[in-house]
Each structure stands twice: as structure tokens, then as C-alpha cells.
C-alpha positions as CSV (number, residue, x, y, z in Angstrom):
1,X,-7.4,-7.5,7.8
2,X,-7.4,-5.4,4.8
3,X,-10.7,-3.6,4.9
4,X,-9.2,-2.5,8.4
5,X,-5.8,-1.6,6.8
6,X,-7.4,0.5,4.0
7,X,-9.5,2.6,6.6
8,X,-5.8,3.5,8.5
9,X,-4.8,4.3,4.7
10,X,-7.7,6.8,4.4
11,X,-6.8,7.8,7.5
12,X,-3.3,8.4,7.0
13,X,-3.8,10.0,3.4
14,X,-5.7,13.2,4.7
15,X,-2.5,14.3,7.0
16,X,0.4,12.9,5.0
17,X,1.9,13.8,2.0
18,X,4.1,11.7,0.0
19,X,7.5,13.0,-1.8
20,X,7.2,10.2,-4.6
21,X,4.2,9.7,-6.3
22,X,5.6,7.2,-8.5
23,X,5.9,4.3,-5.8
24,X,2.5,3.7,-4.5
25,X,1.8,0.7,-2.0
26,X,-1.9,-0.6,-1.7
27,X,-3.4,-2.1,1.6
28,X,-3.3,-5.7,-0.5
29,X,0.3,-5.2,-0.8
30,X,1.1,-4.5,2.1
31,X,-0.7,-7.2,3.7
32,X,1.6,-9.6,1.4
33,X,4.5,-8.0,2.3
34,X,4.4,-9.8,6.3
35,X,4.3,-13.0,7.0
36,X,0.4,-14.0,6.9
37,X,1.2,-17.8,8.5
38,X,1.6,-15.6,12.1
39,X,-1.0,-16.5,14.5
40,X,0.4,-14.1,17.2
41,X,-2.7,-11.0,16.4
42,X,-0.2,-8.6,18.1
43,X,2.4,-9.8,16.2
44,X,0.3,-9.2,12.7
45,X,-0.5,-5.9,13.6
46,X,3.1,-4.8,14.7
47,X,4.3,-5.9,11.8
48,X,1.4,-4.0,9.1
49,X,2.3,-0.9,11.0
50,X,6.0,-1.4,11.0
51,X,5.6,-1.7,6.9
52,X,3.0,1.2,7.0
53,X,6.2,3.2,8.4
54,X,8.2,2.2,6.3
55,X,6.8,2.8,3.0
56,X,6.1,6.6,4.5
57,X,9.4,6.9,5.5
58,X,10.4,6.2,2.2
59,X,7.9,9.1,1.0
60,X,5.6,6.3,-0.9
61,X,1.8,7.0,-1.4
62,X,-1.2,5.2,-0.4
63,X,-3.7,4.5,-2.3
64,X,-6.8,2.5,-2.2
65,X,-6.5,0.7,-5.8
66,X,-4.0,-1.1,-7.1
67,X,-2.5,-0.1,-10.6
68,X,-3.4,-1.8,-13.7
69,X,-0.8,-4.2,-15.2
70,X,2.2,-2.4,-17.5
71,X,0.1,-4.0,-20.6
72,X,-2.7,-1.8,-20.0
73,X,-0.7,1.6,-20.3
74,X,1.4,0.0,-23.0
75,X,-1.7,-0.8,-25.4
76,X,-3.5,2.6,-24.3
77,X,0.3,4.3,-25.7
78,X,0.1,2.5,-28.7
79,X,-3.5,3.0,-29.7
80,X,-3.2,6.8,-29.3
């Protein structure tokens, strides 16, 4: 479940160190990424982990909250 994938994320954010800091993946995301229909528990879990390596391989960060929407930073930019 999330709540489970978050604590691996905490985990996995004290000993790694991501080379783009501009591409950050969420637990929630990830969990959208596979196919949540699976019933197979195995199956889930291989395939959270296989997108967990992925995203690192790719030098993504983790992070426990998900961005605001591209409106938020847009207004903030304009009413500076």
C-alpha cells in the first residue's frame, strides 16, 4: 500500500542521492504507475519495486509530498 511504500521512500532517501532534483516521483505516483487491478500480492510488490528502481536509476528523487499544480507557482510568479 502507500503508507508502506512511503516508509521504503524514507528509507531509501537517507542513503541515496539523486542526480536530478527536478524529476521527483511520490509513493502515490508510483503506486499509479502499476497496474493496481493485480491480485497476485507478489506480483504488486515486484512490480512497486521494479518502478522504485527505475525512477533511481534514472537519478529521480523521492519525496513524500506531491508538488502543487503549475498554477500555484504561476500565480505566486505573477503576484511578486
Amino acid at each position: 500500500d502507500v503508507h508502506g511504500l512511503e516508509g521504503v521512500l524514507g528509507e531509501l532517501h537517507i542513503h541515496y542521492e539523486p542526480s536530478d532534483n527536478k524529476s521527483c516521483v511520490t509513493a502515490s505516483s508510483i503506486m499509479t504507475e502499476i497496474d493496481p487491478s493485480s491480485s497476485d500480492e507478489k506480483q504488486e510488490v515486484g512490480a512497486v519495486l521494479g518502478r522504485v528502481l527505475y525512477h533511481a536509476l534514472l537519478g529521480h528523487c523521492f519525496t513524500d509530498q506531491s508538488l502543487p499544480e503549475e498554477s500555484f507557482f504561476l500565480d505566486y510568479i505573477m503576484h511578486q
